[in-house]
TIKOLLUM-123020 format. One record per residue (C-alpha): residue number from 1; residue in three letters; z, y, x. Coordinates in steps of 0.1 Angstrom, whole numbers, plus 5000, padded with zeros to 4 digits. Layout:
BEGIN
> n,res,c3,c2,c1
> NUM,ALA,Z,Y,X;
...
REM end
This chain:
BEGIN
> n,res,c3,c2,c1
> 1,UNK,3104,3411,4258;
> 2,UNK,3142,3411,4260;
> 3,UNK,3148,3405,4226;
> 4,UNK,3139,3371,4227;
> 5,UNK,3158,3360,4258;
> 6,UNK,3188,3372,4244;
> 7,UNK,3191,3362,4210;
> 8,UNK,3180,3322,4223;
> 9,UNK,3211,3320,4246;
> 10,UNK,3231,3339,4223;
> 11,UNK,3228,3318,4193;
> 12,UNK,3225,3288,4221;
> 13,UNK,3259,3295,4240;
> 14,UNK,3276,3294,4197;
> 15,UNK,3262,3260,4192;
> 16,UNK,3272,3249,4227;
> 17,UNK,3306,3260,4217;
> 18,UNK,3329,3234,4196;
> 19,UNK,3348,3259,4179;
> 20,UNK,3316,3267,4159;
> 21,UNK,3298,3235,4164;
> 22,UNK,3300,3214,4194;
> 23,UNK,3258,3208,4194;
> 24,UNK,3227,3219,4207;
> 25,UNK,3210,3237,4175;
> 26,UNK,3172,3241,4176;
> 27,UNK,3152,3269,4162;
> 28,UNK,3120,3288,4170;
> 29,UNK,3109,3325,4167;
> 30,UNK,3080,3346,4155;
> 31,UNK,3073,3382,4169;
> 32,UNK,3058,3405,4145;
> 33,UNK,3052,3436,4157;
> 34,UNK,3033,3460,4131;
> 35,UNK,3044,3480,4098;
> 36,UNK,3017,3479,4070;
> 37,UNK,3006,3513,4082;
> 38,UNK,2998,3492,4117;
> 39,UNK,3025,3519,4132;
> 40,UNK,3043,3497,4159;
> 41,UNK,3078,3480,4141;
> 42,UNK,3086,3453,4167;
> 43,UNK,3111,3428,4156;
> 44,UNK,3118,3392,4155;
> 45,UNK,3119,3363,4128;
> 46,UNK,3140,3331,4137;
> 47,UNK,3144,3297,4125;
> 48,UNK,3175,3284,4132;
> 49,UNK,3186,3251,4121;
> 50,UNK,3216,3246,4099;
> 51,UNK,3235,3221,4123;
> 52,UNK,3227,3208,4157;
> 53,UNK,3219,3173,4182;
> 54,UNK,3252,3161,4194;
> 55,UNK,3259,3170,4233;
> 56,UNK,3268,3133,4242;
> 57,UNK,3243,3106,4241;
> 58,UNK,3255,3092,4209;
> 59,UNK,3228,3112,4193;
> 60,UNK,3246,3121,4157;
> 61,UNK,3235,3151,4139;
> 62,UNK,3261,3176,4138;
> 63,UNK,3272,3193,4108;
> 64,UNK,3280,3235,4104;
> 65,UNK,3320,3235,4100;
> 66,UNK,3317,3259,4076;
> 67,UNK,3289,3238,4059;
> 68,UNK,3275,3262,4024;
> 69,UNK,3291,3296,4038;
> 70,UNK,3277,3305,4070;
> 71,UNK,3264,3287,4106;
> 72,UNK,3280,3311,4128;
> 73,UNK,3302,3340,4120;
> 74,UNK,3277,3371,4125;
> 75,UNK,3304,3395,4134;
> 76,UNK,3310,3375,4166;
> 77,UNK,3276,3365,4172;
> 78,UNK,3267,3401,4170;
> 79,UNK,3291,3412,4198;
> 80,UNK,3277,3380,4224;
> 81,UNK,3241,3395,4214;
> 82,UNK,3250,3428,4227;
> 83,UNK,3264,3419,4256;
> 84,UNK,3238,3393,4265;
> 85,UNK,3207,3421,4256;
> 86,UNK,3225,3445,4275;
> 87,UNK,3230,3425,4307;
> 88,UNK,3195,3416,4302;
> 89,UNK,3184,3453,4303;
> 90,UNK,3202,3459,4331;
> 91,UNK,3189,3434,4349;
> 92,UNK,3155,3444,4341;
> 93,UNK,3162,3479,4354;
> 94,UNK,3176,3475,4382;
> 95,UNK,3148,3448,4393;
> 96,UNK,3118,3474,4390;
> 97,UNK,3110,3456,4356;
> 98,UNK,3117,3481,4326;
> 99,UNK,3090,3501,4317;
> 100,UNK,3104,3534,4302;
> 101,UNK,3082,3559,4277;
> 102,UNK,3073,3591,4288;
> 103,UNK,3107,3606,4265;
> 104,UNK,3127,3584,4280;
> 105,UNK,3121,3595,4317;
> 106,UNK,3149,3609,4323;
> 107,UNK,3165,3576,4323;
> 108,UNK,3149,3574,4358;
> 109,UNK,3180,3584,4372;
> 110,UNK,3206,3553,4377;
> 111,UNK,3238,3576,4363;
> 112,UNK,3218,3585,4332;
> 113,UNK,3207,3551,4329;
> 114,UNK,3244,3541,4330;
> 115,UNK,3257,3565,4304;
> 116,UNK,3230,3553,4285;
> 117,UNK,3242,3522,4286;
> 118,UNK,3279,3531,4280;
> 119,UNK,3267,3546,4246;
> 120,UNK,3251,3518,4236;
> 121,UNK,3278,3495,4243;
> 122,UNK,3300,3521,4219;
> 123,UNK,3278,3515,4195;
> 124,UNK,3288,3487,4167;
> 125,UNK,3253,3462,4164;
> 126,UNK,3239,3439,4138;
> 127,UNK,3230,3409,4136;
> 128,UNK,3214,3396,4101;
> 129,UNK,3219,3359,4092;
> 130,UNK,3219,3342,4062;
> 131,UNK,3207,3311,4045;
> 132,UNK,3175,3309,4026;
> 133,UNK,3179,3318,3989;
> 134,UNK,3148,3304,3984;
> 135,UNK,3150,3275,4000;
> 136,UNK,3139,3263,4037;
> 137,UNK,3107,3258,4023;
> 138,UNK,3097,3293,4015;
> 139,UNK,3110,3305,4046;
> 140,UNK,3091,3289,4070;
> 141,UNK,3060,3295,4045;
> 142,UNK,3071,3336,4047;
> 143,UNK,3072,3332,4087;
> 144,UNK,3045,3311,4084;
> 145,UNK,3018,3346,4078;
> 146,UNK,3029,3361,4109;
> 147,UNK,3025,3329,4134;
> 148,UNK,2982,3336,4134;
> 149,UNK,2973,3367,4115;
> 150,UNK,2963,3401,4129;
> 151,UNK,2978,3433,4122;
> 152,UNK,2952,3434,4091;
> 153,UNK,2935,3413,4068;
> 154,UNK,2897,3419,4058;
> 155,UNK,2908,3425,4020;
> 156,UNK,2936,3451,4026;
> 157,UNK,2902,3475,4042;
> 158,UNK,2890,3492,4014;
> 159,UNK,2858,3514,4028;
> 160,UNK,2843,3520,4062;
> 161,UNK,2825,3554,4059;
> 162,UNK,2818,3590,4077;
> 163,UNK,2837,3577,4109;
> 164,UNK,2874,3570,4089;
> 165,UNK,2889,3539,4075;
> 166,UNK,2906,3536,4044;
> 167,UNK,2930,3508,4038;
> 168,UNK,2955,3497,4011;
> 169,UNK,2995,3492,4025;
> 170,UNK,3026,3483,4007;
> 171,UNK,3051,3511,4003;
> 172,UNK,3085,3488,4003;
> 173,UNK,3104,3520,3995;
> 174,UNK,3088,3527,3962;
> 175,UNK,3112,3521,3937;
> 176,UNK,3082,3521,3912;
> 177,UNK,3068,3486,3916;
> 178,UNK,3035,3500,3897;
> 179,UNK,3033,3521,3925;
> 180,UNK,3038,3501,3954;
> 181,UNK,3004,3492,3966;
> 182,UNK,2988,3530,3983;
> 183,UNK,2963,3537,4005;
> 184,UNK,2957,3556,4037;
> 185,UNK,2932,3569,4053;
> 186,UNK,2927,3572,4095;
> 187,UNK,2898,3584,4117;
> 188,UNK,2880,3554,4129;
> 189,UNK,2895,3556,4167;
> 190,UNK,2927,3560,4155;
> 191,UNK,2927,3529,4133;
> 192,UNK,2914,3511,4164;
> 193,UNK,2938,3522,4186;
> 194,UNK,2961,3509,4157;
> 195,UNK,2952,3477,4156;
> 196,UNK,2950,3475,4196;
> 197,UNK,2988,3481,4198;
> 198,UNK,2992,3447,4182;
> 199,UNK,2968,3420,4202;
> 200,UNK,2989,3410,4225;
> 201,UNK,2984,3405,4264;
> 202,UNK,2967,3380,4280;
> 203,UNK,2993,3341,4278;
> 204,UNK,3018,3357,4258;
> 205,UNK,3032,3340,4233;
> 206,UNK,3036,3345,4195;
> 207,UNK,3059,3316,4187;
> 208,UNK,3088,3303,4209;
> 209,UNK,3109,3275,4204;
> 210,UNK,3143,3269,4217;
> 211,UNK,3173,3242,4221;
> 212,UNK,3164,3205,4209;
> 213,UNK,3131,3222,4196;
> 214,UNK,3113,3232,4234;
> 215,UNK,3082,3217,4240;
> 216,UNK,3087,3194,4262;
> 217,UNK,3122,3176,4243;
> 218,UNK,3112,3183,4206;
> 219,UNK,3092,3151,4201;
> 220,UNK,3120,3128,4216;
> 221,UNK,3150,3145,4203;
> 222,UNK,3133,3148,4167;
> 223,UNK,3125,3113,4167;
> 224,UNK,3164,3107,4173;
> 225,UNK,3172,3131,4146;
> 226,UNK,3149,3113,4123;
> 227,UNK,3164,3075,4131;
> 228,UNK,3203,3091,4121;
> 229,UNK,3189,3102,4090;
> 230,UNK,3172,3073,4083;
> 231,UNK,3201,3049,4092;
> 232,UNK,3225,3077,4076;
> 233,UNK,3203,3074,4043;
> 234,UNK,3198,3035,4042;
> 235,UNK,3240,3035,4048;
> 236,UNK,3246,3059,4021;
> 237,UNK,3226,3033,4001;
> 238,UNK,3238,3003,4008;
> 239,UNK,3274,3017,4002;
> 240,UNK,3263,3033,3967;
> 241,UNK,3245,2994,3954;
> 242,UNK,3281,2974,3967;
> 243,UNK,3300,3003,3951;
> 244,UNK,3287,3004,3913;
> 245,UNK,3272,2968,3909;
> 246,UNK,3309,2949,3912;
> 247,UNK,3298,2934,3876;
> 248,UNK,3333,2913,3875;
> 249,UNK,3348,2950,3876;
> 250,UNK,3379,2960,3900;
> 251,UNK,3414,2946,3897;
> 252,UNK,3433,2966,3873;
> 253,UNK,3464,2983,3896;
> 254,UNK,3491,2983,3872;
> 255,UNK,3491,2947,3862;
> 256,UNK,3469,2930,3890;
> 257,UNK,3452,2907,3862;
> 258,UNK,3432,2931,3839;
> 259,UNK,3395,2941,3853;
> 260,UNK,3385,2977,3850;
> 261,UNK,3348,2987,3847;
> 262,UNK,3332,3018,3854;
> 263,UNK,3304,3028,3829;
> 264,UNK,3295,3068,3838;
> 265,UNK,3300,3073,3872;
> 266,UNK,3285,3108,3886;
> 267,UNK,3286,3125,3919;
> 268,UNK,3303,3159,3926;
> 269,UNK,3274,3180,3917;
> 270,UNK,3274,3166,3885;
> 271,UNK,3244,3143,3885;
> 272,UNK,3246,3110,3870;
> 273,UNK,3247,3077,3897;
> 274,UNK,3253,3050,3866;
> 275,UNK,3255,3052,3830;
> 276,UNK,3256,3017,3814;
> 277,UNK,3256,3019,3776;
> 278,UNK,3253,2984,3770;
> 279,UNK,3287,2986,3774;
> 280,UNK,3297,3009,3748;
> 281,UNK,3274,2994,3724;
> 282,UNK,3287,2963,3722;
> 283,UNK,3324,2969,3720;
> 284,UNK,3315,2997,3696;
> 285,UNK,3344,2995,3666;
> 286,UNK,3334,2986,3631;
> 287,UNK,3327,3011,3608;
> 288,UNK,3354,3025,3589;
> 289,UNK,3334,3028,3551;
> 290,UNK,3326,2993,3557;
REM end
């Protein structure tokens, strides 16, 4: 329960600041909290936008500054995530709130609680970020099988029988990709008591959003996101039909009378914007056999 807290006013307070990008970024987070062996693997997935909702009321879309490389540097953002989870731990401590496992009693005790602490704070953490390779489309399509499924679906269950349950799990450490897919088998109470680790308590929430993304903003503050785009888009337009349909050409800059055309114009990626061959054709020279 700390670990979201801590990573939304991490990764807030970085877009808040204008060295990194002056904006209020919005993203949203998916708890997942099972292995394929249904052992518990808590963890979270987030979403984070690639540039944020200006701070002033201007409402401009903010741009990364280091727009293609990276949204915030994660060597810096890892160091503001310790600090913030570790304040947040203590504060959870010290206010009754932290439940501690039965091998972690000891902890009981506010000077082993501290040295605790002071070892985790000498320990280097890591924060993973990185831009979809696939696209943003197959990432929120990957998060997408965590935001309503249970620990296990029906076709992973492979027999019922003599009080044990066998089930099929993916082995992500098999270097043999023919071998990947196994199977385990688990007395029936223990595969229940599996599963039960993972259904979570009464009004908690799965999914969490955060910055221009909360509940009660995102519908205004996308709809302002949406109308810069749009005007963004119909500018970009409007520029691009002025720019390339001057059919009298542009004044020649050496001489002042000649008109230059342009016949292939592309952009920097490469892809074509004009190509008039009209052009080309017409002035094409005679042929020389003839």
């Amino acid at each position: 329960m700390l670990i979201q807290p801590t990573q939304k006013t991490a990764r807030l307070t970085f877009g808040n600041d204008p060295r990194w990008l002056g904006a209020l970024i919005g993203f949203y987070g998916i708890l997942h909290t099972w292995s394929q062996t249904l052992w518990p693997h808590a963890h979270t997935h987030f979403i984070v936008t690639a540039g944020g909702l200006s701070l002033t009321v201007d409402g401009k879309w903010i741009e990364p500054k280091h727009k293609g490389k990276f949204l915030f540097p994660v060597k810096a953002l890892s160091i503001v995530f310790r600090r913030k989870f570790i304040e947040g731990l203590k504060n959870a401590y010290y206010n009754g709130e932290l439940v501690l496992p039965d091998n972690l009693k000891e902890l009981d005790d506010p000077g082993q609680f501290e040295r605790w602490i002071d070892w985790l704070v000498s320990t280097n953490w890591v924060v993973h970020s990185k831009p979809p390779f696939a696209g943003a489309e197959e990432v929120v399509r990957y998060i997408g099988r965590y935001t309503h499924r249970v620990a296990i679906s029906n076709h992973r269950i492979i027999s019922i029988s003599d009080g044990k349950v066998r089930f099929s799990y993916k082995d992500n450490k098999e270097k043999d990709k023919l071998k990947i897919w196994k199977e385990m088998e688990l007395p029936a109470d223990q595969f229940i008591e599996r599963f039960l680790w993972h259904v979570l308590p009464k009004q908690y929430h799965r999914i969490r959003h955060f910055g221009f993304l909360t509940n009660n903003k995102k519908d205004a503050n996308l709809e302002i996101i949406r109308n810069f785009f749009s005007l963004t888009t119909q500018a970009d337009a409007l520029f691009e039909e002025t720019r390339f349909e001057d059919t009298d050409g542009l004044a020649c800059p050496q001489c002042g009378k000649g008109r230059l055309k342009s016949y292939l114009v592309t952009d920097k990626y490469g892809r074509i914007l004009k190509l008039d061959n009209s052009e080309f054709i017409r002035h094409k020279p005679p042929d020389a056999t003839s």
